[in-house]
GUGU-338310 format. One record per residue (C-alpha): residue in one letter; x, y, z. Coordinates in nm, 2 decimals. Example, Ala and Ser with C-alpha at 12.3 -4.5 7.8 and 13.67 -1.06 7.14 Angstrom:
BEGIN
- residuo:x:y:z
- a:1.23:-0.45:0.78
- s:1.37:-0.11:0.71
REM end
This chain:
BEGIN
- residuo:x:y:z
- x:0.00:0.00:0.00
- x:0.14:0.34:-0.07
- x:0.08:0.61:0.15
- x:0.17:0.97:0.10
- x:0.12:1.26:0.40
- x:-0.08:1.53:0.31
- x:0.10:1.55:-0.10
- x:0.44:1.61:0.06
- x:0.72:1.54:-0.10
- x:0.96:1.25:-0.03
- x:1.20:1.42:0.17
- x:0.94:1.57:0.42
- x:0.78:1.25:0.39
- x:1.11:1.13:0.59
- x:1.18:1.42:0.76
- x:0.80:1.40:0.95
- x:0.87:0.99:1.03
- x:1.17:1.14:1.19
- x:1.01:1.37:1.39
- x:0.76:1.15:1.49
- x:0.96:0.87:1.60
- x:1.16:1.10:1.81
- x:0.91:1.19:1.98
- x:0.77:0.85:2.08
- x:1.15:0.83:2.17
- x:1.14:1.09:2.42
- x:0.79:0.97:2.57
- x:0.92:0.64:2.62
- x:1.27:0.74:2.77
- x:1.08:0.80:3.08
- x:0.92:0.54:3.11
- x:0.99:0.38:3.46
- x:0.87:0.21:3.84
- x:0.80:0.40:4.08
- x:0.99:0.46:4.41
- x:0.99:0.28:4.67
- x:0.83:0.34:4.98
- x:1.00:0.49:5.26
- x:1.15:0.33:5.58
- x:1.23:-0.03:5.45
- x:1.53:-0.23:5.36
- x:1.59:-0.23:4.99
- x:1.69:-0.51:4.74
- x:1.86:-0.48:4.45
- x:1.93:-0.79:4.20
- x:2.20:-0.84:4.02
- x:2.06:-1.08:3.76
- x:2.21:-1.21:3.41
- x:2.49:-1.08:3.24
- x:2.69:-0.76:3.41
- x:2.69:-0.46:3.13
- x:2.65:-0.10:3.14
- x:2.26:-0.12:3.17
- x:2.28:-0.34:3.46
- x:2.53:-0.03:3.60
- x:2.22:0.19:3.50
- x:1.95:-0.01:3.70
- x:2.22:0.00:4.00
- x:2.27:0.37:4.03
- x:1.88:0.36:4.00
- x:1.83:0.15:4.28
- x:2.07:0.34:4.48
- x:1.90:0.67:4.44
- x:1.59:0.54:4.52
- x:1.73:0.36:4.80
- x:1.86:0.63:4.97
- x:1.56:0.88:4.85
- x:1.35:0.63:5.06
- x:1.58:0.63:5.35
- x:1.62:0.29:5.34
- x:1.80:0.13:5.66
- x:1.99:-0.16:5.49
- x:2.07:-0.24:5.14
- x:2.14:-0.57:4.97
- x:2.28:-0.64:4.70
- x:2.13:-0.99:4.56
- x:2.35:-1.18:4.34
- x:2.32:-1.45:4.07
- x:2.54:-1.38:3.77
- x:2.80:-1.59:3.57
- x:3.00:-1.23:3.49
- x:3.03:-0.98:3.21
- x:3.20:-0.68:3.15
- x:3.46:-0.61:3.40
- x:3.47:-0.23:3.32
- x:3.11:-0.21:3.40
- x:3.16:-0.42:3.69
- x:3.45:-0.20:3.81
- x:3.24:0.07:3.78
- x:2.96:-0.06:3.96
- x:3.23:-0.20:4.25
- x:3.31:0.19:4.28
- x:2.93:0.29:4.33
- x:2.93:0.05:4.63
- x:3.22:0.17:4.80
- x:3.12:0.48:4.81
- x:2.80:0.42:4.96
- x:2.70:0.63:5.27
- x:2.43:0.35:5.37
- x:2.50:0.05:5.51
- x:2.51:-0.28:5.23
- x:2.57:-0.59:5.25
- x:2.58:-0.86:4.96
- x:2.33:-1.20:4.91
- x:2.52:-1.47:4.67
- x:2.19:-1.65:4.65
- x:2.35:-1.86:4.34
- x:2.67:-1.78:4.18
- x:2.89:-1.46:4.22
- x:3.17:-1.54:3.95
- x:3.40:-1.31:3.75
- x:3.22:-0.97:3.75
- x:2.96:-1.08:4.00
- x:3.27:-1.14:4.26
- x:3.42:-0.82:4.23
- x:3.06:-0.68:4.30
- x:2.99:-0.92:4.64
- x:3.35:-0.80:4.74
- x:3.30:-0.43:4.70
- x:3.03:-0.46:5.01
- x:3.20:-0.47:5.39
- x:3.01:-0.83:5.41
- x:2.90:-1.11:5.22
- x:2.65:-1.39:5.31
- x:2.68:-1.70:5.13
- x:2.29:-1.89:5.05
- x:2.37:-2.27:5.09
- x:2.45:-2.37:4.78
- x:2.60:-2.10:4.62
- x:2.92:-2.05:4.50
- x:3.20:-1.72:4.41
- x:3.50:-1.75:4.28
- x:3.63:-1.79:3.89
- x:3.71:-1.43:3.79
- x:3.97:-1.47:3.50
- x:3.93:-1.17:3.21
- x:3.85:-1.38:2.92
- x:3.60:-1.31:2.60
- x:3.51:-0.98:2.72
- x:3.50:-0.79:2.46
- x:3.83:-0.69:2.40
- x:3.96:-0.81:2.75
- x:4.24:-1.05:2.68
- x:4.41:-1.36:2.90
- x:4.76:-1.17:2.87
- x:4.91:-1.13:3.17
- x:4.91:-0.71:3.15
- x:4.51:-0.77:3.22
- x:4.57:-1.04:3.42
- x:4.82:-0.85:3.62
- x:4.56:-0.53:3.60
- x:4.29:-0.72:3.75
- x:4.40:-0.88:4.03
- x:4.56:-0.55:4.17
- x:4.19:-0.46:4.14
- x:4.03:-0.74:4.29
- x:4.35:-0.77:4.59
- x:4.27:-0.34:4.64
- x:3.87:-0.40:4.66
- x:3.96:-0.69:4.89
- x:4.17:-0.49:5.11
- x:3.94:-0.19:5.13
- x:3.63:-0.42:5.29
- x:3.83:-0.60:5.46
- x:3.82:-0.97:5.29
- x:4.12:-1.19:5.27
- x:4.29:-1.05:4.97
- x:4.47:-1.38:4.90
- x:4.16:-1.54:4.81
- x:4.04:-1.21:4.58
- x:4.39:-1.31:4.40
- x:4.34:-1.64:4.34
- x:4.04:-1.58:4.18
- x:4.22:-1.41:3.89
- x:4.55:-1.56:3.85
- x:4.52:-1.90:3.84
- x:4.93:-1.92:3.86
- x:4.89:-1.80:4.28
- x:4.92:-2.09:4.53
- x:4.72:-2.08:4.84
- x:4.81:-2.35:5.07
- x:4.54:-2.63:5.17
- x:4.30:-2.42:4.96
- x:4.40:-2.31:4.59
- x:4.67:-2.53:4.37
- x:4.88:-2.35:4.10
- x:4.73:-2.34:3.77
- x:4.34:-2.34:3.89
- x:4.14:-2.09:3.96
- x:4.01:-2.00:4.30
- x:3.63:-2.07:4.35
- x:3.45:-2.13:4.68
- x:3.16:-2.29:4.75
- x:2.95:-2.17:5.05
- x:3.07:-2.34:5.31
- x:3.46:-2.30:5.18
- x:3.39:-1.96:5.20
- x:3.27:-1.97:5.57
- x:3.57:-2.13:5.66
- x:3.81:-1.89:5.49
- x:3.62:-1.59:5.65
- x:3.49:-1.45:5.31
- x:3.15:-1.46:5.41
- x:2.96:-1.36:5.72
- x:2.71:-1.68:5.73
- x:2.56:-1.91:5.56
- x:2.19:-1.85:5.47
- x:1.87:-1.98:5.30
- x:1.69:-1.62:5.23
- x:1.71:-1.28:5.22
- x:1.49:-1.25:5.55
- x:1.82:-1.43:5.73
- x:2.01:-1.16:5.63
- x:1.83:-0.92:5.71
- x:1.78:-1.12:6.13
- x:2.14:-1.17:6.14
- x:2.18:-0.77:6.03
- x:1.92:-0.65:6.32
- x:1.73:-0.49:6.02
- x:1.38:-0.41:6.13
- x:1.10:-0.41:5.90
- x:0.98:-0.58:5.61
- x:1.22:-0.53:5.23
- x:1.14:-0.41:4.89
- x:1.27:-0.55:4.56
- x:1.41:-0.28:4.30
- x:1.21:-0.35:4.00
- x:1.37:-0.32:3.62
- x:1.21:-0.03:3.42
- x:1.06:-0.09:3.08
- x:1.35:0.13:2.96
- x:1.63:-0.09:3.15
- x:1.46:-0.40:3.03
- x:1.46:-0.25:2.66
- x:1.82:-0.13:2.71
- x:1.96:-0.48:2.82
- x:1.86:-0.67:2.52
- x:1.88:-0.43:2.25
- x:2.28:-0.35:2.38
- x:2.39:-0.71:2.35
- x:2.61:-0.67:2.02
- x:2.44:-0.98:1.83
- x:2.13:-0.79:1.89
- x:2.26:-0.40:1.83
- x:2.40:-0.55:1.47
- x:2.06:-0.68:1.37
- x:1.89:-0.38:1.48
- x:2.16:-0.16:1.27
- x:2.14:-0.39:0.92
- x:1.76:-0.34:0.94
- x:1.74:-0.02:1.04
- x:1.98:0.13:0.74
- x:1.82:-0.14:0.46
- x:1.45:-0.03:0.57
- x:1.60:0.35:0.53
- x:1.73:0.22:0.15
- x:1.47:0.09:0.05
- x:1.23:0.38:0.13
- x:1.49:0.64:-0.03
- x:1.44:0.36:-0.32
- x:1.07:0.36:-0.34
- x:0.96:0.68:-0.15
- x:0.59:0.63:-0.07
- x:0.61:0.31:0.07
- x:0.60:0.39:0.40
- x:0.68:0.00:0.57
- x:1.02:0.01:0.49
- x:1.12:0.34:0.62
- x:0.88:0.32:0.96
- x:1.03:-0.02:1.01
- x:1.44:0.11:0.96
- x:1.33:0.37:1.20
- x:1.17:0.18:1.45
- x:1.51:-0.07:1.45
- x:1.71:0.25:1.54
- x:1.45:0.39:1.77
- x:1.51:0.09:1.94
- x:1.87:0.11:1.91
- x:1.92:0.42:2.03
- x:1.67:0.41:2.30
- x:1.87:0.10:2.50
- x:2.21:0.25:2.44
- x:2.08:0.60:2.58
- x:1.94:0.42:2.87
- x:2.25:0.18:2.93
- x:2.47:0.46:2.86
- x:2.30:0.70:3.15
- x:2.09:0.96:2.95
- x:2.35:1.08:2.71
- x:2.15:1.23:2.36
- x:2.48:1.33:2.17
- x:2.50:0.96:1.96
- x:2.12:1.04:1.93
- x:2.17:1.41:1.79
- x:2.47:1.32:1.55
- x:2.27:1.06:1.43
- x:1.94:1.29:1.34
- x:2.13:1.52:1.17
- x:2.34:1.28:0.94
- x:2.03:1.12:0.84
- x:1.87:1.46:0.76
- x:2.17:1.53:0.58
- x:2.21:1.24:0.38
- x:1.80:1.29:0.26
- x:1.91:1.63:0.19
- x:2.20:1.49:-0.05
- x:2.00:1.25:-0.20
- x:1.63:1.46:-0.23
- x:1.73:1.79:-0.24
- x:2.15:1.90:-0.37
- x:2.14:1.69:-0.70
- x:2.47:1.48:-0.69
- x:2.71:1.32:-0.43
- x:2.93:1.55:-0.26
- x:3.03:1.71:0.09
- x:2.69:1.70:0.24
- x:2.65:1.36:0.18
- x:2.96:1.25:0.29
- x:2.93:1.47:0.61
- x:2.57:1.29:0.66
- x:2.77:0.94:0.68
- x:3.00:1.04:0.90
- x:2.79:1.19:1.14
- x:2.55:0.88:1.09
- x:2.80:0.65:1.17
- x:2.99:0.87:1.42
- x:2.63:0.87:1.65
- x:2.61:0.48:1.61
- x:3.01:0.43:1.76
- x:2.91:0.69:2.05
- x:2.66:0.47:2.13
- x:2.87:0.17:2.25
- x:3.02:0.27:2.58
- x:3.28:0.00:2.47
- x:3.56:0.15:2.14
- x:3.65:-0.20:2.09
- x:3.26:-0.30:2.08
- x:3.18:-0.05:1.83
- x:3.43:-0.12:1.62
- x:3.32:-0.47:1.60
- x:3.00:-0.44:1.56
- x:3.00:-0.15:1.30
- x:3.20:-0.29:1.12
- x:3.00:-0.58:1.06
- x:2.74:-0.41:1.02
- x:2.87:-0.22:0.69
- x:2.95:-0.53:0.54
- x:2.67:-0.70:0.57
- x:2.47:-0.39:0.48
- x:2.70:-0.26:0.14
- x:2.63:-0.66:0.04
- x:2.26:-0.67:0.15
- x:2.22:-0.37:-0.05
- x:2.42:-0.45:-0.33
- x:2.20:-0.76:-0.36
- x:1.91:-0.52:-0.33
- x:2.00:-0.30:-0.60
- x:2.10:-0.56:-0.81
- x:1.82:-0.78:-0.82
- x:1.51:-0.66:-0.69
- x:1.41:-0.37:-0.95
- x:1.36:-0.67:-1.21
- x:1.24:-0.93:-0.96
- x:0.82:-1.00:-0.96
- x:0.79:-0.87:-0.64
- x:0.87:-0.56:-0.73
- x:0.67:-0.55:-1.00
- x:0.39:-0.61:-0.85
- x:0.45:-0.36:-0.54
- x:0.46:-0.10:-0.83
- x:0.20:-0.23:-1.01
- x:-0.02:-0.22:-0.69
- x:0.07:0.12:-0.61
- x:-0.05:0.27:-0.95
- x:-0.32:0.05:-0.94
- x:-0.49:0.24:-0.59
- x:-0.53:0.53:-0.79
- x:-0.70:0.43:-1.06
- x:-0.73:0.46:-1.42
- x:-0.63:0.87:-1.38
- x:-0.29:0.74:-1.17
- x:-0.23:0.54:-1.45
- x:-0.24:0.78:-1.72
- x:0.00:0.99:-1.49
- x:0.23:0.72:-1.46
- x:0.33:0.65:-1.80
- x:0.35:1.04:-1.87
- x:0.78:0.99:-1.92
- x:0.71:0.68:-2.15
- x:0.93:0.73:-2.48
- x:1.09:1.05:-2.39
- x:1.42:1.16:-2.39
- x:1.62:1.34:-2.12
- x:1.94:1.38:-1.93
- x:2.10:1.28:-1.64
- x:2.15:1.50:-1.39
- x:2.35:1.29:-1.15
- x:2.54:0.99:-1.21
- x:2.27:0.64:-1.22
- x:2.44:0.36:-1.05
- x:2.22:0.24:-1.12
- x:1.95:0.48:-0.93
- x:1.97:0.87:-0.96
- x:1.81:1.15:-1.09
- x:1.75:1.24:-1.45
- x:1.55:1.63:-1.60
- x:1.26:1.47:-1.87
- x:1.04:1.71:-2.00
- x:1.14:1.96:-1.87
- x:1.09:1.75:-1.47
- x:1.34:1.63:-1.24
- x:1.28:1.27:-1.12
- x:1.45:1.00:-0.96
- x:1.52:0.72:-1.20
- x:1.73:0.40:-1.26
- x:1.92:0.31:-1.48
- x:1.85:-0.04:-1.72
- x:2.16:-0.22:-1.56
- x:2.45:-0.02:-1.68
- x:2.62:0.24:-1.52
- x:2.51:0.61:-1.67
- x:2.74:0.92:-1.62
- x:2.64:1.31:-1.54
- x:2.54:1.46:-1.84
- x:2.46:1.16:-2.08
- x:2.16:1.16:-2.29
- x:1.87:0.90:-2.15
- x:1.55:0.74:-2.25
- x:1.26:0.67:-2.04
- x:1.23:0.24:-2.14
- x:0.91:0.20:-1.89
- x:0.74:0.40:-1.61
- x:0.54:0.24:-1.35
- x:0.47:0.53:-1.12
- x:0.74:0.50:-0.88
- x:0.99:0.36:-1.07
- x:1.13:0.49:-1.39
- x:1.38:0.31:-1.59
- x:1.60:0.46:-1.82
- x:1.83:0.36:-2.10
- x:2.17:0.56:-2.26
- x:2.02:0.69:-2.61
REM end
């Protein structure tokens, strides 16, 4: 179905999905849980993989903590790892807590999720759990070399020493080549199970439940649970890289093909709606900032400027990509990340699109997309849409194979028949079926 807003032309056809979406953007930005209420002990889990959005829902949870005037805090943990900068940064937020916190291992604290239990003055163990196993590896571009080995146990040994845990066993978490007599080998890493950890003094107690912390802690009162927004739970699985590179490939093909076949408005809503949701989970996990957001606005505007507006390819469109790409790099809080997944994602989309170009202007489907779209306007639409048949012209831009061409004294986007035409050389209109028109050198 083609759809066009109020006659406008393609470019402000784009410009007003832009607008729009940014404002559902905004709106939803803001979308959160409330507070909680005042004078209880507060909760916060620590759940999955440790990224920057988890650090997001933290400093949430600790505003709202201490908004509320909550007497205890713990932090409940059951995470395999993650990112260890995030995790560094979230070990710094609980040191430099005014308010008293405590950490839960109700399942497994290992790699990141160790460094976070020992960044609180005390840790209780639940029976069965287990913390331990915290050697950089596959994290983004965290390496097993012993410079990040090195780097991370001085973190882990400093944390240790701050709260006052046994920084032998924060060592021999990380560096598998430390010996620790009756209790850690060389060449295996350190990880403790609940009762181990007892014994060694790491933990406090061993427990069954959150309400046995909070006996053992003289905390009065009842505890609330900090709740993920709809903005944090958005942000969490849109900034996992496998899913950021899908959203980016869709996101710039739907954009393609509506610059393509303006008036089709799925493609286009769709490619903004994948970076909608892009943007909207990087904003969130990257704690509010709108600058990746802004560049990318205005490179988009600038590259539908280049390719509605300024007939050829120059500065402004070049500009447009930087600034495109520029806002999706910011994004990643993680260089190497970015890299990575950008990257990718301009290869897969230049051969996406190539494929795109290649085939689909001859392929049925498109035919009969056209052919549908004429159709809807019945037999006046049709008259209109072979106006350019038989006539002569010239190109205006280069057509590789789509550009823009002056017939009749009009300027119109066109492609060309398969072969690459130059600025300048002479064209014929071979068929016009409303949206498309195909040209041939004369």
């Amino acid at each position: 179905m083609r759809l066009k807003l109020i006659g406008l032309p393609a470019f402000c056809q784009c410009f007003v999905l832009f607008l729009l979406a940014a404002v559902i953007f905004l709106a939803a930005f803001h979308f959160t849980v409330p507070a909680a209420y005042a004078g209880v002990n507060y909760v916060i889990p620590v759940r999955g993989t440790v990224e920057y959005a988890m650090l997001s829902f933290i400093k949430r949870g600790l505003a709202e903590a201490d908004k509320a005037g909550a007497s205890l805090i713990i932090i409940d943990i059951d995470t395999f790892g993650g990112r260890v900068d995030a995790a560094i940064e979230i070990s710094k937020l609980l040191r430099e807590l005014k308010k008293p916190v405590v950490a839960y291992v109700s399942e497994n604290a290992w790699s990141a999720g160790a460094l976070i239990a020992l960044s609180t003055p005390k840790i209780y163990m639940c029976k069965g759990s287990s913390i331990g196993s915290a050697e950089p590896k596959n994290m983004s571009d965290w390496s097993t070399d012993e410079k990040m080995v090195s780097a991370l146990r001085a973190q882990f040994e400093s944390v240790a020493s701050a709260m006052k845990h046994p920084e032998d066993l924060a060592k021999g978490m990380v560096d598998k080549d430390i010996e620790i007599k009756d209790i850690k080998p060389k060449g295996k890493l350190l990880n403790l199970t609940f009762e181990q950890a007892l014994k060694y003094k790491l933990s406090e107690a061993s427990v069954s439940s959150i309400d046995e912390v909070l006996a053992l802690e003289h905390a009065v009162g009842s505890y609330i649970t900090h709740e993920q927004s709809l903005g944090e739970g958005v942000a969490r699985f849109v900034s996992d890289p496998i899913v950021s590179g899908i959203l980016l490939n869709l996101g710039i093909l739907g954009l393609t093909v509506e610059f393509w076949m303006p008036g089709h408005i799925a493609p286009g809503l769709g490619g903004i709606i994948c970076f909608a949701l892009f943007f909207w989970g990087h904003t969130i996990a990257n704690a509010g900032s709108m600058l990746p957001l802004l560049l990318f606005i205005i490179g988009i505007s600038l590259i539908m400027m280049e390719v509605f507006v300024i007939p050829g390819f120059g500065l402004t469109g070049l500009l447009g990509i930087g600034l495109t790409f520029g806002g999706v790099y910011l994004a990643f809080p993680d260089p190497h990340e970015a890299v990575k997944v950008v990257s990718v994602s301009i290869i897969l989309t230049t051969i996406i699109i190539g494929v795109f170009i290649t085939y689909f202007p001859t392929s049925k489907m498109f035919k009969q997309v056209t052919l549908s779209a004429s159709i809807t306007g019945g037999s006046g639409a049709k008259m209109e849409n072979i106006k350019f048949l038989g006539k002569t012209g010239v190109a205006i831009t280069d057509l590789n194979p789509a550009g823009r061409a002056r017939i009749d004294g009009e300027t119109v986007q066109v492609v060309s028949d398969g072969q690459f035409v130059a600025k300048g050389v002479e064209v014929k209109v071979v068929s016009d079926e409303g949206n498309v028109i195909t040209v041939t050198i004369v």
